[in-house]
C-alpha positions as CSV (number, residue, x, y, z in Angstrom):
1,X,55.7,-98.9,16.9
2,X,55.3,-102.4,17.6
3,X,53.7,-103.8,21.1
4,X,57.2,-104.7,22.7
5,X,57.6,-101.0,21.7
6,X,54.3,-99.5,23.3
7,X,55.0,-101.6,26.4
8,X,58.4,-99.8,27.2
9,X,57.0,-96.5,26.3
10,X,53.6,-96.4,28.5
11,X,55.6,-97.7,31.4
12,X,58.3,-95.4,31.7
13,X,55.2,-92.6,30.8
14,X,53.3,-93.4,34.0
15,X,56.2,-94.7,36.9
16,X,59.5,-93.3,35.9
17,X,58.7,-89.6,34.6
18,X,61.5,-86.9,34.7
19,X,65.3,-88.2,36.2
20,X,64.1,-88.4,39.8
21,X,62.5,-91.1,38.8
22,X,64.8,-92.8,36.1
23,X,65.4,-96.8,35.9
24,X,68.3,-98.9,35.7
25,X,68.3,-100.7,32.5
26,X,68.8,-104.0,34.6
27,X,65.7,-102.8,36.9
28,X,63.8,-102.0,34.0
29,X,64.6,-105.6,32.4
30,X,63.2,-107.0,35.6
31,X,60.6,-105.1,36.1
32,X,59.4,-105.6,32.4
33,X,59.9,-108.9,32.1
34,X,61.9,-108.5,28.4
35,X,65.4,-109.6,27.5
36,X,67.8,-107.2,27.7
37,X,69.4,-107.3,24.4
38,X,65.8,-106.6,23.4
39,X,65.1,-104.2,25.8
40,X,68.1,-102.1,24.5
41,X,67.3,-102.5,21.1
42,X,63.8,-101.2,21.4
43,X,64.7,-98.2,23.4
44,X,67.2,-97.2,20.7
45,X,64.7,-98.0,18.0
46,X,62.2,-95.9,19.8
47,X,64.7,-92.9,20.3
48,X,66.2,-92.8,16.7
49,X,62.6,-92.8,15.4
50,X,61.4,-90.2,17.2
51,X,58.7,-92.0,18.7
52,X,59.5,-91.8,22.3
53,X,61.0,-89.0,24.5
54,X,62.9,-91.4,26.4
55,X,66.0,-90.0,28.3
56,X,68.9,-91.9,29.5
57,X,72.0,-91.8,31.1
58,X,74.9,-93.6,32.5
59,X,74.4,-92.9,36.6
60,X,70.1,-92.8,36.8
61,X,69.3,-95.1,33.5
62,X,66.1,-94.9,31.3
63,X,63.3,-92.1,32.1
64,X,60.6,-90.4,30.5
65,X,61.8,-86.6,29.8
66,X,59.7,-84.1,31.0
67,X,61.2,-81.0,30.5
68,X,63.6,-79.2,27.3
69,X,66.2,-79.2,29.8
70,X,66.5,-83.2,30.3
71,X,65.8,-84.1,26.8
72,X,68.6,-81.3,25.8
73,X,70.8,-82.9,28.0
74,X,70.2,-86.5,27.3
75,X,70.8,-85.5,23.5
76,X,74.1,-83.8,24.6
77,X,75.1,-87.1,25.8
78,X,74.6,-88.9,22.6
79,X,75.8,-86.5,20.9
80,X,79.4,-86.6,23.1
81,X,78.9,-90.2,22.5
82,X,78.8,-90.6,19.0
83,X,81.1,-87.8,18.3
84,X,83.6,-90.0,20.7
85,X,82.7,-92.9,18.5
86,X,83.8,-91.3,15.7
87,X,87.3,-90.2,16.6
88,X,88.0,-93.8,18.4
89,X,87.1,-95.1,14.7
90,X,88.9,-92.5,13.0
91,X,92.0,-93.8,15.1
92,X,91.2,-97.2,14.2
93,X,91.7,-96.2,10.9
94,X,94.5,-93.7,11.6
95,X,97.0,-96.7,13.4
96,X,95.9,-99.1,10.5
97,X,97.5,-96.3,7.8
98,X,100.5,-95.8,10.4
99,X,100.7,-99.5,10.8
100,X,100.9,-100.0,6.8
101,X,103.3,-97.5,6.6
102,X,105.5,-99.2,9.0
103,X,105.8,-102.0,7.3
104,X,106.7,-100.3,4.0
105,X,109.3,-98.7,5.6
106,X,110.8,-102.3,6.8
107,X,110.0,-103.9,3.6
108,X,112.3,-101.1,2.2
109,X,115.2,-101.0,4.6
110,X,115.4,-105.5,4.4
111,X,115.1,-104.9,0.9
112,X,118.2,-102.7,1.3
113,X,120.0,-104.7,3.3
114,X,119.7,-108.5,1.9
């Protein structure tokens, strides 16, 4: 864990423990003093590590878990996240097949025609 890192994690530890006492991510910024883009990025470093219990979600922002039940939820979040993720890039993929097949199909009908 690198300082940047350590900072984040001890703060949220002792002034925003459990959701009642959660951060916006702009607050946090602020209140930090770190760019947001890195702010982001460290939190996500952290979390995917395992190296911080830090909770999040779209209406409170970034907290400290303190019980099973917040961290459960906050990973039931990601988890609808990611698995929402997937399926938009599955459709991506999906509509780019559909679209290719498309214009088979009019390659083959002008073909027919001229």
């Amino acid at each position: 864990m690198n300082s940047l890192e350590h900072k984040i994690l001890v703060h949220l530890k002792n002034h925003h423990r459990g959701v009642c006492n959660a951060i916006t991510f702009k607050n946090l910024s602020v209140e930090l003093r770190i760019n947001s883009r890195d702010l982001r990025q460290a939190v996500s470093d952290m979390v995917r590590r395992g190296e911080g219990t830090i909770g999040s979600n779209s209406v409170d922002g970034y907290f400290y878990c303190v019980s099973d039940e917040e961290t459960d939820h906050c990973a039931a979040e990601l988890f609808s996240r990611g698995t929402k993720d997937f399926e938009r890039a599955w459709g991506l993929l999906k509509s780019r097949s559909k679209d290719r097949l498309v214009k088979i199909e009019q390659q083959k009908l002008f073909a027919e025609v001229g």
